[in-house]
C-alpha angles and dihedrals in degrees: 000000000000112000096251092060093055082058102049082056097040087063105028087052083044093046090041100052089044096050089048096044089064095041089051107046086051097052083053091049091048090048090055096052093044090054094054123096116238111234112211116195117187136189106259111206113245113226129205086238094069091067120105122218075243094064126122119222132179128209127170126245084239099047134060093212120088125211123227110225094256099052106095093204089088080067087072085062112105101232096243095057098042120106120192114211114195085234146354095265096064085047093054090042084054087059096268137135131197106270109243094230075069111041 
């Protein structure tokens, strides 16, 4: 073999592993993320009907809406002015009503 025919393979083999060697890591990179399951979370409504008679709910001295525990809109009260009722029927007896942000 002449040396100029050493050379042509050198690069082509070169050229041609690394070719092979990109294609390569992203097909394995496409294959992983067809394999994977798509995992969808949506916001679920909360309805006045999930809360307990246990349950805690907050309302401020200056609104008429009260707050369930969990929902984070009772973190906005200032503390002074935040009231905690031991359910929402107390609160409802006291004049207020579930804050739509929360129902």
């Amino acid at each position: 073999m002449s040396q100029s025919n050493i050379i042509i393979y050198s690069i082509f083999s070169i050229f041609f592993s690394s070719f092979f060697g990109f294609f390569l890591g992203r097909y394995s990179v496409y294959s992983e993320k067809t394999n994977q399951t798509q995992i969808i979370i949506e916001d679920i409504p909360i309805n006045k009907n999930f809360l307990n008679d246990t349950d805690a709910v907050f309302a401020s001295k200056a609104g008429n809406r009260y707050y369930p525990i969990f929902c984070n809109s009772h973190e906005n009260i200032s503390e002074k002015n935040k009231i905690k009722f031991e359910s929402a029927k107390i609160a409802e007896k006291n004049g207020y009503t579930i804050a739509k942000s929360c129902a």
